[in-house]
C-alpha positions in Angstrom: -5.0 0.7 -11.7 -7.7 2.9 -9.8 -7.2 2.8 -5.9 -10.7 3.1 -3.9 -10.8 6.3 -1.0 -9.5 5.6 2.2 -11.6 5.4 5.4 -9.7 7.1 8.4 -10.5 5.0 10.9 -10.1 5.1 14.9 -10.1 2.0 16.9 -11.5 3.3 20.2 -8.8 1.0 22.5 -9.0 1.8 26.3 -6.8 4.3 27.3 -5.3 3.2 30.5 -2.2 6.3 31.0 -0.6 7.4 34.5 -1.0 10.4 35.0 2.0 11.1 36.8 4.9 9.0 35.6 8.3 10.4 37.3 6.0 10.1 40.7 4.8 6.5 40.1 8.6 5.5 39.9 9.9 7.1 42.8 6.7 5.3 44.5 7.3 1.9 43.3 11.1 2.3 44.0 10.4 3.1 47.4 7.7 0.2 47.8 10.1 -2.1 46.8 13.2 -1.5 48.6 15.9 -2.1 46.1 18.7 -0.3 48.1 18.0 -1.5 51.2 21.1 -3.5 51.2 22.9 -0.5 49.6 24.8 2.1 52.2 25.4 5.2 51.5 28.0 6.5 48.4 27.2 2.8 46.7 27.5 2.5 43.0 24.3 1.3 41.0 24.4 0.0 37.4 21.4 0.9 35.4 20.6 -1.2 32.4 18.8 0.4 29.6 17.4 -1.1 26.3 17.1 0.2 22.8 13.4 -0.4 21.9 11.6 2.9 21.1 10.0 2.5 24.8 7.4 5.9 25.5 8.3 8.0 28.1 11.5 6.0 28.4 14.1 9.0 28.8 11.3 10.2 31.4 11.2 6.7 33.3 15.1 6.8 33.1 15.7 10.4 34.4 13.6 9.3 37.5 15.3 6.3 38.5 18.2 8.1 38.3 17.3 10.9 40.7 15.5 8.8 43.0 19.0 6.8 43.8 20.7 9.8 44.2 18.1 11.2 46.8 18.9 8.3 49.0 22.7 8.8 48.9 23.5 6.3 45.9 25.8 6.7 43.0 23.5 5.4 39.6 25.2 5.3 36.4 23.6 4.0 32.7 25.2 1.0 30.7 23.3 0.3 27.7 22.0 -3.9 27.9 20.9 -4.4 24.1 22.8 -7.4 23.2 24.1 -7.2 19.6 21.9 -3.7 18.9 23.8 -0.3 17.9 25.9 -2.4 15.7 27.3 -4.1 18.8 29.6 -1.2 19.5 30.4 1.0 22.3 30.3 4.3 20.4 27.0 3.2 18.8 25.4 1.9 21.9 25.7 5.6 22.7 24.2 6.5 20.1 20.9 4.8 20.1 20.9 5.7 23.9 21.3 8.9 23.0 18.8 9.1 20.5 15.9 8.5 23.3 16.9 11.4 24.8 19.5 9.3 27.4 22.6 11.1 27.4 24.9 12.1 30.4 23.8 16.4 30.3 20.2 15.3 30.4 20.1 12.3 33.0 22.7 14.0 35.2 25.0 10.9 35.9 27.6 8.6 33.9 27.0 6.2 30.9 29.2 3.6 30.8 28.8 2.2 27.3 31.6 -1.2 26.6 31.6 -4.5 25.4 33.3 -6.9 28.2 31.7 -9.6 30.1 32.1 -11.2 33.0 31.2 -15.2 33.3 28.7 -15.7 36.0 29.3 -19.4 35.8 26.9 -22.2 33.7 23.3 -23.3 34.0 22.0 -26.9 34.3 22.3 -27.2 30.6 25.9 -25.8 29.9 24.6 -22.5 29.1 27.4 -20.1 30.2 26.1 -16.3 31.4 27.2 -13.3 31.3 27.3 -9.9 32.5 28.2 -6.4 31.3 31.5 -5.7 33.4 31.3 -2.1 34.4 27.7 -3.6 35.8 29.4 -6.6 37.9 31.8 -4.4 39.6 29.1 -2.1 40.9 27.6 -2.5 44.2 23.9 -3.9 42.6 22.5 -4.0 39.0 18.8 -2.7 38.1 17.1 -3.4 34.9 14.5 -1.2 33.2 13.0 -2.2 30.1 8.9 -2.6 28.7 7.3 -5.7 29.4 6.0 -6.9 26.1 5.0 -10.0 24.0 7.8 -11.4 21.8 8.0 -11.3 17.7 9.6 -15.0 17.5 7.6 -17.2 19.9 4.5 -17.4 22.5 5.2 -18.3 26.1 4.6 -17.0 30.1 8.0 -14.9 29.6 9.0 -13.7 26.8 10.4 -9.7 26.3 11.1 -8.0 29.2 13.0 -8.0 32.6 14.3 -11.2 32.5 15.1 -11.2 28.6 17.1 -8.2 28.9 18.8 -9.8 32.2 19.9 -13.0 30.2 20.3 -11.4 26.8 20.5 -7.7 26.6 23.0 -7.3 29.9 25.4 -9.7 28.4 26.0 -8.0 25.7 27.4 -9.5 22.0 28.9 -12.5 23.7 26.1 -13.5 25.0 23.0 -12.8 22.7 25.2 -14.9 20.2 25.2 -17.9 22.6 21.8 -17.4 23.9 19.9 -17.2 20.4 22.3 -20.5 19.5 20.6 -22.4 22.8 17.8 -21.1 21.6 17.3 -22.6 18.5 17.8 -26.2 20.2 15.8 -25.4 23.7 13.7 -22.9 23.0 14.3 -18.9 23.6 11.8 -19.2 26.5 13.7 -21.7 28.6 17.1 -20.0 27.9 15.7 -16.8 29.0 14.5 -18.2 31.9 17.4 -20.6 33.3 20.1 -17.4 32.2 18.2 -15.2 33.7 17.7 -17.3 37.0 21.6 -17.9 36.7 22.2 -14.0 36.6 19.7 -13.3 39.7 22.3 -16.7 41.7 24.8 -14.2 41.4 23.8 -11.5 43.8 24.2 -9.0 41.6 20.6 -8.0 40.4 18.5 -5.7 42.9 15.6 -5.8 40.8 13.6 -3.7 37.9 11.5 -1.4 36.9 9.0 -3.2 34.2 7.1 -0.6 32.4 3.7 -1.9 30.2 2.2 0.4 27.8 -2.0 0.0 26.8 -2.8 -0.5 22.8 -1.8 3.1 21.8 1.7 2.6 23.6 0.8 5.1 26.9 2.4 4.1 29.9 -0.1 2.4 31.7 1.9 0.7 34.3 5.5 1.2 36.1 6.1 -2.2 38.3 9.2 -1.9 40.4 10.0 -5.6 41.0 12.2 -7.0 43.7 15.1 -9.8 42.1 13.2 -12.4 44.8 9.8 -11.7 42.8 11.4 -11.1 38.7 10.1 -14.5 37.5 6.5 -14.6 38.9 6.0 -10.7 38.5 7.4 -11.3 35.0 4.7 -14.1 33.8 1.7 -11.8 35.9 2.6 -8.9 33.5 3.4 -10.3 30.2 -0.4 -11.4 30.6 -1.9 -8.1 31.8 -0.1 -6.5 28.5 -1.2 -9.3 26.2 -5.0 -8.5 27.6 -4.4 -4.8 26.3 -2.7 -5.7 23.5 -4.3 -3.9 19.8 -5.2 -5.4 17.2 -5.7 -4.1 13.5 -8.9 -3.9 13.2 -10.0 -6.0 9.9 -8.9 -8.8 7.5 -6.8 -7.0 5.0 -5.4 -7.9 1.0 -2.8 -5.4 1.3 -1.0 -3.9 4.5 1.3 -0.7 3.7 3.3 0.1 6.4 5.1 3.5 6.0 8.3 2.6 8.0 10.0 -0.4 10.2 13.2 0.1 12.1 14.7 -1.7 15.3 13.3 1.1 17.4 9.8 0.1 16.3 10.6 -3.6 17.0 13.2 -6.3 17.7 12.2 -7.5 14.3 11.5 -3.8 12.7 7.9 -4.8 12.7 5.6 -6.5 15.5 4.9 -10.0 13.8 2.1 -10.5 16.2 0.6 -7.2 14.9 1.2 -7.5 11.0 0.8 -11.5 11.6 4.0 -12.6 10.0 7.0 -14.9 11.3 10.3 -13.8 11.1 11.3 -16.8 8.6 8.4 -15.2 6.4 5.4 -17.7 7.3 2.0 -16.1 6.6 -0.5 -15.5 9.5 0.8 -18.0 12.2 -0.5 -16.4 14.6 -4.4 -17.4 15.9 -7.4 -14.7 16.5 -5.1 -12.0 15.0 -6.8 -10.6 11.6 -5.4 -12.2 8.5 -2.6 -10.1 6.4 -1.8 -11.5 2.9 0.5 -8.7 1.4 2.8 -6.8 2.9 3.9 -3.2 1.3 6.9 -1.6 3.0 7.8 2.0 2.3 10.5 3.1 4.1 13.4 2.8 7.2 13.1 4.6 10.1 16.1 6.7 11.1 16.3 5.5 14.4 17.0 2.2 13.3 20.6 3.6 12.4 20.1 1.2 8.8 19.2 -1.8 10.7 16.5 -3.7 8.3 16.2 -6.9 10.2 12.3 -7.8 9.6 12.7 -6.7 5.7 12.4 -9.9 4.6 9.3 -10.3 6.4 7.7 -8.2 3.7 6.4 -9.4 0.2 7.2 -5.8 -2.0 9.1 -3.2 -0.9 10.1 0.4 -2.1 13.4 0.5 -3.1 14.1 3.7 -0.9 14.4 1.4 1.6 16.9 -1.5 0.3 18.9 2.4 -0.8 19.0 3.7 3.3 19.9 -0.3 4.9 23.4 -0.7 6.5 23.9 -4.1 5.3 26.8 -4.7 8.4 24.8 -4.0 11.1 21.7 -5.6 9.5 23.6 -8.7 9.0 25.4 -9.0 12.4 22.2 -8.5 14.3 20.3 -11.3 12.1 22.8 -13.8 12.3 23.2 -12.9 16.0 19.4 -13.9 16.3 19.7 -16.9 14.4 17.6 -15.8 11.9 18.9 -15.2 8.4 15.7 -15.2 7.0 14.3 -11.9 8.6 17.0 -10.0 6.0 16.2 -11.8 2.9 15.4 -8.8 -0.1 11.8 -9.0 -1.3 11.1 -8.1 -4.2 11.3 -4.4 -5.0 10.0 -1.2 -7.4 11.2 2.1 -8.1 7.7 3.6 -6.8 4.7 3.3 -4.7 2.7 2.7 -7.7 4.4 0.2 -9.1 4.6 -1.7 -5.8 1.0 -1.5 -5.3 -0.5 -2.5 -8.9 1.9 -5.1 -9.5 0.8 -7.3 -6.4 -2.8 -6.2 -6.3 -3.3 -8.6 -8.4 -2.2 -11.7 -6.3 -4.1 -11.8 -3.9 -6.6 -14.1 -5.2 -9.5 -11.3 -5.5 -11.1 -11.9 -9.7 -12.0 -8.4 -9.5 -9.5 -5.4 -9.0 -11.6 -3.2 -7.2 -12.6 -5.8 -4.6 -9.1 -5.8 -3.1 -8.9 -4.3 0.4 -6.1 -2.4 1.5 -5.0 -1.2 4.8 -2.5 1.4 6.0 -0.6 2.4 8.9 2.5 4.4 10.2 4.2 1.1 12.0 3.5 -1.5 13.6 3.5 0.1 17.1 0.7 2.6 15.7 -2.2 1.1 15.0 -5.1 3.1 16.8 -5.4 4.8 13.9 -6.0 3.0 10.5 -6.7 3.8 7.0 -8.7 1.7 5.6 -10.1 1.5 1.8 -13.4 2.2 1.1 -14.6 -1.3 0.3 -14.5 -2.0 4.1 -16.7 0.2 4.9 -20.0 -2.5 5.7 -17.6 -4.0 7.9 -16.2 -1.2 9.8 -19.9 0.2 10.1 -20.8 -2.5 11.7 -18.7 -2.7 14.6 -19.0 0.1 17.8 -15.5 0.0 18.5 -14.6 1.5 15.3 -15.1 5.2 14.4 -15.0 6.5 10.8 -13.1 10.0 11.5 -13.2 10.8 7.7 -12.5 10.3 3.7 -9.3 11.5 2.0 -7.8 9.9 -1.6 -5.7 7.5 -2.0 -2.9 10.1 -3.1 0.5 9.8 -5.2 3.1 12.9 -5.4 4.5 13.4 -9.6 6.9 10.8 -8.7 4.2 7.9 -8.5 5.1 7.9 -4.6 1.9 7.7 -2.3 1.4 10.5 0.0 1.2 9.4 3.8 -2.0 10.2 5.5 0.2 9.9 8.6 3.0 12.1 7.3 3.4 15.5 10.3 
């Protein structure tokens, strides 16, 4: 099969970045309050998430010294739910990975599994809370404010998500996701999380939303009076700025998913894909027929959840999956489909020419193909030449340049995104 040139091209996306981020959260922390009940010598649990958040260890490390300029004792505990293969030690890890360890953010991590019951909601819903959390003095949250991969609503990830699913830990993701399936993920989120704030416990948290190339645009320090309203006023100021690729494409190649990248290794409302597999559910979001995945990030520690999201993939990839943790966190989430194997080739090549073809185009050189890092990366697309009417015909894209549609000896493409 011949492949046509590929079109670098530049989606010219707002860029919306704060210029001075460990400033902006000592600001908003001291807008807000969030010790004022606190005395002096109090202990503060600091929840942190495992998304692949920018700035995050940045964000972190100036929480942490802002409590400790006002007298109070902050400590980490990671609130991913089932993530890092629901373990303490790998909880750590992923933590640590981001650049969040106890040398660098210059106070504890207290990384365990135990809960604590903070009684039932309305519907029988039983939440929890990490432990080491509930027996400090107050409980913060800091996590990105972001749409979700599995459904559309006024709340979906964010403060209030990690609050009801990432703070309590394995036991609870399991049960939440299991609710979820018969009520909704939406309405769980929101009646846990509104059952975690009865319990005193929260202070608030620190929502961070990023523009369309992932800068940190905003830092929100929200009271726990204010988490639910604040929530639903952010998740649509991020949604405004969200990217988009730019064009209709035949085949999308995506160089790498992982968990980091994605609750579901890829953004479904970017590659528009559900997690059971359905194509394009998703409205006003450009059309994505094939799906070509290369490779596992190693910060996804061999989590593929998302894989079977994909119609072809590399089987590099199938080789680098940890099939225990991939499992655990799939079923956690209810959704066994996410994991299914697609099918898979030795090489790029063969990947490529073998479902060229099914993509309903008469005539092999008419099919389009688009390219990309991941799913979080998407300023910057390559694009085959075929496009190129279309692209030229829009002001917010920019044609940066040409380069070849390139494989190494081994029949393996060679990444135009590679460092």
């Amino acid at each position: 099969m011949l492949f046509p040139r590929l079109m670098m091209v530049r989606s010219k996306f707002e860029d919306r970045r704060l210029a001075d981020i460990p400033g902006e959260v000592s600001r908003q922390l001291a807008s807000a309050q969030f010790g004022a009940r606190l005395r002096p010598g109090a202990r503060v649990a600091i929840g942190v998430g495992s998304r692949g958040i920018e700035n995050l260890a940045v964000i972190v490390l100036a929480t942490v010294r802002y409590w400790q300029k006002h007298g109070i004792e902050p400590f980490l505990f990671p609130a991913m739910g089932s993530h890092g293969s629901a373990t303490a030690e790998g909880q750590a890890s992923v933590l640590a990975h981001y650049g969040i360890t106890e040398a660098s953010m210059g106070c504890p991590i207290v990384s365990q599994l135990e809960v604590v019951s903070l009684g039932k909601t309305n519907e029988g819903i039983e939440a929890y809370l990490d432990r080491a959390a509930y027996e400090a003095d107050g409980v913060m949250l800091i996590n990105r404010v972001k749409w979700h991969t599995d459904f559309s609503g006024k709340i979906e990830s964010g403060l209030f998500k990690m609050m009801a699913i990432g703070a309590g830990k394995l036991a609870g993701a399991q049960r939440y996701h299991s609710h979820g399936f018969r009520l909704g993920l939406e309405h769980v989120i929101r009646t846990v999380g509104r059952q975690a704030l009865a319990s005193g416990k929260i202070l608030g948290g620190l929502a961070i939303l990023e523009d369309a190339c992932h800068n940190t645009a905003k830092i929100d320090a929200v009271p726990a009076d204010e988490m639910e309203t604040r929530e639903e006023e952010n998740l649509a100021l991020a949604k405004s700025w969200m990217g988009k690729l730019p064009l209709d494409i035949d085949i999308l190649i995506l160089d790498e998913i992982g968990k980091n990248i994605s609750g579901v290794g890829m953004d479904t409302k970017t590659v528009n894909r559900g997690i059971n597999g359905d194509y394009n559910p998703w409205p006003n979001t450009p059309r994505v027929e094939r799906i070509f995945l290369r490779d596992l990030h190693e910060l996804s520690y061999g989590n593929a959840v998302g894989v079977g999201m994909a119609d072809v993939v590399a089987d590099r990839l199938l080789g680098k999956i940890d099939w225990e943790a991939t499992r655990l966190n799939s079923l956690t989430a209810n959704a066994p489909a996410g994991i299914r194997i697609p099918v898979h080739y030795p090489t790029d090549r063969e990947c490529l020419e073998r479902f060229a073809p099914t993509v309903g185009r008469i005539n092999a050189e008419e099919v389009t193909f688009g390219w990309i890092r991941n799913s979080n990366e998407i300023a910057r697309v390559a694009l085959s030449e075929n496009l190129r009417p279309q692209v030229e015909r829009r002001a917010d894209l920019e044609i940066e340049s040409l380069t070849a549609f390139a494989f190494d000896a081994a029949g393996n493409l060679i990444s135009p995104f590679a460092p």
